[in-house]
N, C-alpha and C positions, 0 to 999 in steps of 0.2 A: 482202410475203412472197415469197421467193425461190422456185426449181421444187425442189429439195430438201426446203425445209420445208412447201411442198405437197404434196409425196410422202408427208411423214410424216405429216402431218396425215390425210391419207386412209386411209395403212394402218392409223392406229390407230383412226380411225373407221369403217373397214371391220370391223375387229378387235370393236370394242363392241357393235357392231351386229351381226355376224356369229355371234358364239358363240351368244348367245340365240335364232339363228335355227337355229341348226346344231345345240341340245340339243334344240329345238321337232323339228327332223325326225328324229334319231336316237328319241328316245321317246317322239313322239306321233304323228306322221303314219310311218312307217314302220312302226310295230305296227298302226295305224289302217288302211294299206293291206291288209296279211296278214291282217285280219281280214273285210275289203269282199272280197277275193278268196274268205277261206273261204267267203262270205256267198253268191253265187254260182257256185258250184263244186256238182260232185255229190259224194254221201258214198261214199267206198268202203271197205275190208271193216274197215279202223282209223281211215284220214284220211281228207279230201275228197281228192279227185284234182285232179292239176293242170286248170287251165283251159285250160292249150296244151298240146299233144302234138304230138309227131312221130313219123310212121310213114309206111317208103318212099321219104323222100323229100318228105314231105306236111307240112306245118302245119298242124293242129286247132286250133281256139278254138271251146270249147265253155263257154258263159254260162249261168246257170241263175237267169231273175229270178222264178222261182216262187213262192219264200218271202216277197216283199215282200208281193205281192197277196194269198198266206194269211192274213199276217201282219195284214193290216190286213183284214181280213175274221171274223176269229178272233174273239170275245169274251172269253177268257181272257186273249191279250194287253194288248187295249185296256181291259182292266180292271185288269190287274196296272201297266199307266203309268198311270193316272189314280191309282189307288192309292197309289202310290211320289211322284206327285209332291205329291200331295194332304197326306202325312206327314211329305215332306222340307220342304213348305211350312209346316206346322202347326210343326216342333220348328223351324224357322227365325224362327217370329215367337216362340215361349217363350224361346229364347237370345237374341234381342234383347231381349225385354221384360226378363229375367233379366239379362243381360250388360253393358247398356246403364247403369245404377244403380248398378254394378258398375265398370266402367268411368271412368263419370264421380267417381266416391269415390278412384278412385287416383287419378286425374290431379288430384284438388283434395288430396288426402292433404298431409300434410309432405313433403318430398324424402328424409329419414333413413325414413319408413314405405312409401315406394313398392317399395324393393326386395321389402322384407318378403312385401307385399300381392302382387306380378308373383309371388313362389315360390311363391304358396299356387295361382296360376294354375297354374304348370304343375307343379307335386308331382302330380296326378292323372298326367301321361308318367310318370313312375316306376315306376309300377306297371303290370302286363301289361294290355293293353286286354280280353283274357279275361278276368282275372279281376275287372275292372271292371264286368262285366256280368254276368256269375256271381254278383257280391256283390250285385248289383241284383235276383237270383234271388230270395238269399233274404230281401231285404228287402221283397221284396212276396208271397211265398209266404205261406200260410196259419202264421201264428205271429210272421211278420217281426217286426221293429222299426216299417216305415212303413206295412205293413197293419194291426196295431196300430190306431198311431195317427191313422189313417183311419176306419177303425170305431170308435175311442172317441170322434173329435168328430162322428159321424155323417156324415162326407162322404160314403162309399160311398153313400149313398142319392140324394144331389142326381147323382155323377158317373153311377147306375145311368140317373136319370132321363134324363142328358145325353145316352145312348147311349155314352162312354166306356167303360164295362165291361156286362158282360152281365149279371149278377146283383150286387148289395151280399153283399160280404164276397169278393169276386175278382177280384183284380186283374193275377194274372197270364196271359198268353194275351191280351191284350186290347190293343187300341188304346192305353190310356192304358199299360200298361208297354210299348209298342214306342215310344213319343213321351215316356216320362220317359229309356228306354237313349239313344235319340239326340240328346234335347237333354242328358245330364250328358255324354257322350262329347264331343259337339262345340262344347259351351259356350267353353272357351279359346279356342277358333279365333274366335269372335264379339269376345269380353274383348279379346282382344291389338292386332287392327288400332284397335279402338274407343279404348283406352286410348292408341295410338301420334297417332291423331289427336288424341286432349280432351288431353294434355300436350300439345301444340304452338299450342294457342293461344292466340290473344291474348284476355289478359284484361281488357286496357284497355277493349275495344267492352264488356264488360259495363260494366264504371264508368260508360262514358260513354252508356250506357245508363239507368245507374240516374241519372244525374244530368240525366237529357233525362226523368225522373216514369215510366220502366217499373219496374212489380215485377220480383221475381226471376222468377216464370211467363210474365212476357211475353218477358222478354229472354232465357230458356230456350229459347224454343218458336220466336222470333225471329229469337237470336244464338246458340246456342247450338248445337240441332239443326240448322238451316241449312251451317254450318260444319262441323260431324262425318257430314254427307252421303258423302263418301267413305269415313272408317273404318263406317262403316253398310251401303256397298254392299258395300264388300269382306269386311266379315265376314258377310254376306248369303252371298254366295256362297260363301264358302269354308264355311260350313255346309251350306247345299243341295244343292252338285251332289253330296257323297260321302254326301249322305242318300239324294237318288237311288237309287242304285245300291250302297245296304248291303244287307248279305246276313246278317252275323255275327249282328248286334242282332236284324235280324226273326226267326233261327230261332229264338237263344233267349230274347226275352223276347217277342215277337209270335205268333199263333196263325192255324188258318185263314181268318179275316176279315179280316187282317192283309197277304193277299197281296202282295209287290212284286217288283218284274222281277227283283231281285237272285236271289231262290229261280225263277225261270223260267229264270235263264240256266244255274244248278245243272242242273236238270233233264234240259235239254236238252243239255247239255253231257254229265255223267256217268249220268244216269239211262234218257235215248234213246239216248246217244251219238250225235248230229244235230247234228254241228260246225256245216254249213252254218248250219239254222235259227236256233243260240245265237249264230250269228256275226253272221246276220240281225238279232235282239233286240238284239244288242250296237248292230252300226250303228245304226240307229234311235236308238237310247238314247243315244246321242254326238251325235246332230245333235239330237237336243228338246234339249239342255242348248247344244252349239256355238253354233248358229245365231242362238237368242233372244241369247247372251251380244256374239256378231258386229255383231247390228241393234243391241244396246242399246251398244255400244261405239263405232259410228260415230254414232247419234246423240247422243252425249256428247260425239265430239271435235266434231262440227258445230255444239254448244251453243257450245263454249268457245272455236270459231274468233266465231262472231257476237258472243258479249261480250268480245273484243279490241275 
């Protein structure tokens, strides 16, 4: 390879590699800083004040780490995260348990039936994600179609027993409709990596499976899930972290017991007007999701350097 077409080789691997880092800093770590900044700053009479000033002649840098230590001192906070994560974790294991069945049915589908089955996924984007959950209002309102049919097979009464809802015959305001809004909402998001992995593999390990005396249960649980481990994490998270930090769903199908940071950073945002503190909430809320996703991604690629 000559110095020319090492040149070009590098500018266009500069290039591939580059953009991805360069849309990563335009809109995540540069909003991410402006809000670490508001996070320590003092509030003044509309916005935080700047952290530097100049006056005289002078340079001010004035820091304000006050709101961490309240923050984690609070019991409203440290109750509204464990809340939030506790929810986004619950409708993250119904969309897989739901999505996964789901999933696997297309990828074994005909090829002339997969398209079919992929539109029925995402037909729910067509319609306004408000009024997605509005309709989920009055399906569990008192008269619905699925309150209904919850009270006529007697469930209300086991889910009353479960602690799901607070009284048999209401289901709305409750844990169980804030965790039925955000697994229908976020279910595709589970379906699509799921289904992008199970069509990609090989299906001969199954035969050669069934022909080595496995059932189809062992060579599922074996060959099957083993290998759809990536479409499982990535639809993992791509449901979790924006359950986190929903706001829409808990206000209108979730109730006072329902609290999550999504409604804390409201508050504090428009209802104190206390940029710093929301900004505060905010940081926080970005490193519990960051960080764990950081450690669990360097111990994947150091899985996958040792089984080289």
């Amino acid at each position: 390879m000559n110095q020319a077409s090492l040149r070009r080789w590098f500018r266009g691997r500069t290039a591939v590699i580059g953009i991805p880092y360069l849309w990563l800093l335009i809109f995540f770590l540069t909003p991410f800083l402006i809000v670490l900044n508001y996070s320590v700053s003092e509030m003044g009479a509309v916005r935080p004040e700047n952290i530097v000033s100049f006056a005289d002649g002078v340079m001010k840098l004035v820091i304000k780490f006050g709101n961490y230590p309240f923050l984690l001192s609070e019991d409203l906070y440290f109750k509204a995260y464990v809340s939030s994560l506790k929810y986004a974790a619950i409708a993250t294991v119904v969309c897989l348990g739901i999505g996964y069945p789901f999933a696997y049915f297309m990828a074994r589908a005909k090829p002339t039936l997969q398209p079919a089955l992929l539109m029925l996924v995402m037909l729910p984007f067509w319609t306004s994600f408000l009024l997605r959950v509005y309709a989920w209002k009055g399906l569990l309102d008192e008269g619905g179609l699925v309150a209904g049919l919850l009270i006529g097979t007697g469930l209300d009464q086991l889910m009353a027993a479960a602690g799901m809802i607070a009284t048999p015959g209401k289901f709305m305001n409750t844990p169980f409709s804030l965790v039925v809004g955000m697994s229908y909402t976020y279910l595709p998001f589970m379906i699509l990596p799921l289904y992008a992995n199970l069509a990609k593999m090989d299906l001969r390990l199954l035969e050669a499976a069934a022909d080595l005396g496995a059932s189809r249960w062992v060579a599922f649980w074996l060959i099957t899930v083993p290998l759809s481990r990536a479409g499982i994490i990535a639809g993992s998270m791509l449901v979790f972290i924006p359950c986190v930090g929903e706001f829409v769903i808990p206000e209108l199908l979730g109730g006072p017991q329902t609290l999550m940071i999504g409604r804390v950073l409201w508050d504090e945002f428009f209802s104190n007007n206390d940029w710093p503190m929301a900004s505060t909430v905010a940081v926080v809320l970005v490193l519990l999701i960051v960080v764990p996703l950081a450690i669990f991604s360097k111990v994947q690629a150091e899985a996958r350097e040792r089984g080289r």
